[in-house]
C-alpha positions in Angstrom: 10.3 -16.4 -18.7 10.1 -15.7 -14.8 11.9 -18.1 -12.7 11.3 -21.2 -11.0 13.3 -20.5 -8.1 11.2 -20.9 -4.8 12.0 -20.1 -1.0 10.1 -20.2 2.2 10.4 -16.9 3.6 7.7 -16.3 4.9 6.0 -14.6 7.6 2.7 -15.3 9.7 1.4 -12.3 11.8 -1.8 -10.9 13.5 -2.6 -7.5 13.0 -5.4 -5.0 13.7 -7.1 -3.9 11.0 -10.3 -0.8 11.2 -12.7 -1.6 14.0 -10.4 -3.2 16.1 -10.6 -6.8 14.4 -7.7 -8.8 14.4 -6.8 -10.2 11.1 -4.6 -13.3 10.2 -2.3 -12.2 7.5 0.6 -13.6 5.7 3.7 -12.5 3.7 5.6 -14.0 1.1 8.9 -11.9 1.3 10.7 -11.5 -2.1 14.2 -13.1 -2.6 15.4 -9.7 -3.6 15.6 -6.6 -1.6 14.0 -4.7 -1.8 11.6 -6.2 -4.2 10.8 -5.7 -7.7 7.3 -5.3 -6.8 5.1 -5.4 -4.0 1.6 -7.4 -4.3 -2.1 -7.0 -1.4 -3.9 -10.1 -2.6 -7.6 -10.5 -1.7 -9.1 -14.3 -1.8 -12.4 -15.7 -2.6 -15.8 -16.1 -0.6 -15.7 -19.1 2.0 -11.7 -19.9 1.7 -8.3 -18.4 3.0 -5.2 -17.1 2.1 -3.3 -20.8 3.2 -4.8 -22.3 -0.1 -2.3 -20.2 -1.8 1.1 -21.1 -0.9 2.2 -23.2 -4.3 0.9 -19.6 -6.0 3.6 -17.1 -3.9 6.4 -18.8 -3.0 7.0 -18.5 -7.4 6.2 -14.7 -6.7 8.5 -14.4 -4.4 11.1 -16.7 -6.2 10.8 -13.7 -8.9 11.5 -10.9 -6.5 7.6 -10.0 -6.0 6.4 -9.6 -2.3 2.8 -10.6 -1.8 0.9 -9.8 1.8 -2.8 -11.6 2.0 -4.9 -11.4 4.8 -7.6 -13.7 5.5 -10.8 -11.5 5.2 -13.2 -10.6 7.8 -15.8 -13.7 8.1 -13.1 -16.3 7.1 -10.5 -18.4 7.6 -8.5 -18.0 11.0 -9.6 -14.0 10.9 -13.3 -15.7 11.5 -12.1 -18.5 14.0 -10.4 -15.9 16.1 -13.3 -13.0 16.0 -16.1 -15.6 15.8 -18.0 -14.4 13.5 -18.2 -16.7 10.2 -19.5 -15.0 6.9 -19.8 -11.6 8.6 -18.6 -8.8 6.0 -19.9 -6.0 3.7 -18.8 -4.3 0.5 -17.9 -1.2 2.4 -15.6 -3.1 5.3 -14.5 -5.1 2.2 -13.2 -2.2 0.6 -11.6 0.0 3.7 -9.8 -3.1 4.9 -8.3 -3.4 1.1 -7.5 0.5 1.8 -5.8 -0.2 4.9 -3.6 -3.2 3.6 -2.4 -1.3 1.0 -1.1 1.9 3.1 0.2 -0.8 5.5 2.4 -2.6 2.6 3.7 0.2 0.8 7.4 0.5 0.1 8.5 3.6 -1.3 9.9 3.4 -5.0 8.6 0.2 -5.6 5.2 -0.4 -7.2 2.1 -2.1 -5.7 -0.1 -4.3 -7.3 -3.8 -5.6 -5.8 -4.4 -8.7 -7.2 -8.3 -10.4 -6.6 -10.0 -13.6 -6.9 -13.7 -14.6 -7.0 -15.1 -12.9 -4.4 -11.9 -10.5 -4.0 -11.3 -10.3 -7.6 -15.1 -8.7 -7.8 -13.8 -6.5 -4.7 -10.7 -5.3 -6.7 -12.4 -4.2 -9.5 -14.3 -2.2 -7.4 -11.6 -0.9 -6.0 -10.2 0.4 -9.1 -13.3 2.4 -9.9 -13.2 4.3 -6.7 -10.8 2.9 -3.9 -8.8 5.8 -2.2 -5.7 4.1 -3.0 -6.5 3.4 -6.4 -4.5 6.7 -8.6 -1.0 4.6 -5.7 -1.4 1.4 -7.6 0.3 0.1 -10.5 -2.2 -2.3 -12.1 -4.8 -4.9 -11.5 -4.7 -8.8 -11.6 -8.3 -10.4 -11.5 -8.8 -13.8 -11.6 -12.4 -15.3 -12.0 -14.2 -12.6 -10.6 -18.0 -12.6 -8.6 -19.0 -10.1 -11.3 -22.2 -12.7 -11.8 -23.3 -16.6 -12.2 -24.2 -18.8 -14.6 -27.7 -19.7 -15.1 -27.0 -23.3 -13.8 -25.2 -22.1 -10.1 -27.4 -18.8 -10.0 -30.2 -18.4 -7.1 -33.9 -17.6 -8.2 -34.4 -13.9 -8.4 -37.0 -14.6 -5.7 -34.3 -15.6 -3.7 -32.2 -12.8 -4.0 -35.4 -10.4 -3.6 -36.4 -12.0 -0.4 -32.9 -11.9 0.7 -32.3 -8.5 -0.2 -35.3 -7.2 1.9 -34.3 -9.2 4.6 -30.9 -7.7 5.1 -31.7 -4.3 5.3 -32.9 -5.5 8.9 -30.6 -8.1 9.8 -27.5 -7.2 7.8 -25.7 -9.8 10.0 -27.9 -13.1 10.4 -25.8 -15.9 9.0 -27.1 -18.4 6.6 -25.7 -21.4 4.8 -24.5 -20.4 0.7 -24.9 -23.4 -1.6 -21.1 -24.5 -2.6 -19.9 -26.8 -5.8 -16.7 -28.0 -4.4 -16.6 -30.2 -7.9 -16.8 -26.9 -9.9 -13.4 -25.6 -8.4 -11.3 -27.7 -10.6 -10.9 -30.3 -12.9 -7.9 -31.8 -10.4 -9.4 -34.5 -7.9 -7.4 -33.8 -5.9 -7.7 -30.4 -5.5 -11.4 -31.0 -5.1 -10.8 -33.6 -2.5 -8.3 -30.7 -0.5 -11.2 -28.3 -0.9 -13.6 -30.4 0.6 -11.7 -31.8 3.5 -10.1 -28.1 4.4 -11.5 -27.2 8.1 -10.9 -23.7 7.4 -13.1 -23.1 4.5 -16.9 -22.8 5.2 -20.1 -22.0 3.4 -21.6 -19.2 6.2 -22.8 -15.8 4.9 -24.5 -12.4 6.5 -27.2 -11.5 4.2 -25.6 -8.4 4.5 -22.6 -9.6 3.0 -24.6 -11.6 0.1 -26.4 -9.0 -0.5 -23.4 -6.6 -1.8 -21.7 -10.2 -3.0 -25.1 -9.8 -5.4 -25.6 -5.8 -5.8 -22.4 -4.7 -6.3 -20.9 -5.5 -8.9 -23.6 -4.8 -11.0 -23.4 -0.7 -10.4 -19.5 -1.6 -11.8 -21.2 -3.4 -14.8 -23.4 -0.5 -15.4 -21.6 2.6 -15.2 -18.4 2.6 -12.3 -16.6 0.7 -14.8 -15.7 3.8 -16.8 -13.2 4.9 -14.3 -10.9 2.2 -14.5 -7.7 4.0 -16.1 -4.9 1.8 -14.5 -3.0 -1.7 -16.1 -5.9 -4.3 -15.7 -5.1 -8.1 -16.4 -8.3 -10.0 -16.5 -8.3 -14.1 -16.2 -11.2 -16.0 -16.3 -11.9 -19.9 -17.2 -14.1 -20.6 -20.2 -16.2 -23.2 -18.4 -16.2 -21.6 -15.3 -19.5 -22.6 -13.3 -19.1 -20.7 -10.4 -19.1 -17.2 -11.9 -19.3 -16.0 -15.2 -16.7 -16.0 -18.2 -18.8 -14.0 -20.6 -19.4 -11.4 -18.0 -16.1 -10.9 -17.3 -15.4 -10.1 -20.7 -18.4 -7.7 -21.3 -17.1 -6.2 -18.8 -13.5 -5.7 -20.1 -14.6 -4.7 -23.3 -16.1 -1.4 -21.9 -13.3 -0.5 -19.3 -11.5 2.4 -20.8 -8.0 1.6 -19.7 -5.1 1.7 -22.8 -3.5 -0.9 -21.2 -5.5 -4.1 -20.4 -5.5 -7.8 -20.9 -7.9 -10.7 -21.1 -7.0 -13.9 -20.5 -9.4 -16.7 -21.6 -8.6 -20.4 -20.6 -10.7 -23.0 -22.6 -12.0 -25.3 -20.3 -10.8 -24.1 -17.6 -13.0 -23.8 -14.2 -13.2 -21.6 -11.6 -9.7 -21.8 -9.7 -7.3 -21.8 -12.5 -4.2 -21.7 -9.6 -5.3 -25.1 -8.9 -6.8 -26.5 -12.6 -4.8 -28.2 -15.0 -2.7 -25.4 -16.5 -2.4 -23.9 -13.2 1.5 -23.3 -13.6 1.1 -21.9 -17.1 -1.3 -19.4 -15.2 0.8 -18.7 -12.3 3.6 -18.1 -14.8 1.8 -15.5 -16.6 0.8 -13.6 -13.8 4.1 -13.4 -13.1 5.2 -11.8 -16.3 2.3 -9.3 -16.3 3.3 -7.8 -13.0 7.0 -8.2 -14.0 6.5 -6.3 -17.1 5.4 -3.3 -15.3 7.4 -3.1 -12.4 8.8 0.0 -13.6 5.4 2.2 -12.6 
């Protein structure tokens, strides 16, 4: 059982990522040092990495350093660079590249750890990520792997938008959001609706590999996932798809992989009911294979 021990070392610090664009990161430095484990955590479409302090300050309390960064398009990242929604699968995935060269500490073994929108991002990245073979294993909560018919656009929609983007990659449009389908907590609905950081802009460019990419992993890139790979996924998710997730795991090749299925749960099981039976679990799965 991890413990329960929690401190507040942590650090806030801008830092230039590819292109020149200043990103807003933080770290959650581990009460041990060096640290049984080092963690690059990617969050969801729309929020930031702030949302995740009650998550880290336990990793840390169990000797794990975690570094997030909020993504290009949002949170403070897209306040400072004006430019809200702005992304693509490929910027996605060479920013992921650079956190984890940034964050690595010799001996000890890195983790990338995804949700949502980043957990659909980090199992990408274990099917062809350049720093893929360097890290230890996979935690993937509630990925954007695809939607259940009652949140999912038309396919006329997705078409038109499609077509569209291959012109303007970067026009920014409003994303339909279900605030109530984030948790079964008021409260935590209520804090997601009132946070000014979190917004509901997109680039059709960014949508559009939101949409398109993750189904070449479904298909076929899937089979190159050899690494540890703990899946987690609600049951009653309405924000992206539970059975999906774990059509997917069935076919991923890895000898050592996991799926977690929470009954009833919704889509942000940090901040759902059982969240500290979650929290606690991730915990253990990284803890149990610290020794990469």
């Amino acid at each position: 059982m991890p413990a329960t021990v929690t401190t507040k070392n942590v650090v806030e610090q801008w830092v230039t990522f590819p292109g020149g664009v200043e990103f807003y990161t933080k770290t959650w430095k581990a009460n041990s040092e060096p640290p049984v484990a080092t963690v690059v955590f990617v969050h969801g479409f729309g929020e930031h990495v702030n949302r995740y302090d009650h998550v880290f300050d336990k990793f840390q309390g169990n000797g794990i350093e975690v570094f997030a960064y909020d993504q290009r398009g949002f949170g403070q990242t897209a306040a400072r660079n004006k430019n809200p929604g702005v992304t693509s699968w490929k910027l996605a995935t060479e920013d992921i590249t650079h956190a984890l060269r940034l964050r690595r500490r010799e001996g000890v073994p890195q983790f990338l750890f995804g949700h949502s929108m980043g957990g659909a991002l980090a199992v990408n990245y274990a099917t062809e990520g350049p720093e893929r073979d360097n890290v230890a294993g996979f935690l993937i909560s509630a990925p954007f792997l695809d939607q259940p018919a009652s949140t999912k656009p038309s396919q006329s929609i997705v078409y038109l938008g499609t077509a569209v983007s291959k012109v303007l990659p970067s026009f920014q449009i409003g994303v339909k959001f279900f605030p109530e389908y984030t948790s079964r907590v008021p409260e935590e609905v209520k804090k997601y609706e009132d946070d000014p950081l979190i917004h509901s802009i997109g680039s059709l460019g960014g949508i559009r590999d939101m949409l398109l990419g993750p189904k070449a992993v479904l298909k076929s890139k899937y089979k190159n996932i050899t690494k540890p790979i703990y899946m987690v996924h609600g049951d009653d998710d309405k924000i992206t798809c539970c059975k999906t997730s774990k059509e997917l795991f069935d076919k991923i090749p890895s000898s050592d992989k996991t799926f977690r299925e929470w009954k009833g749960g919704y889509h942000e099981l940090h901040n759902d009911l059982e969240k500290d039976e979650v929290i606690i679990e991730w915990i253990e799965w990284i803890l149990k294979r610290k020794y990469f």
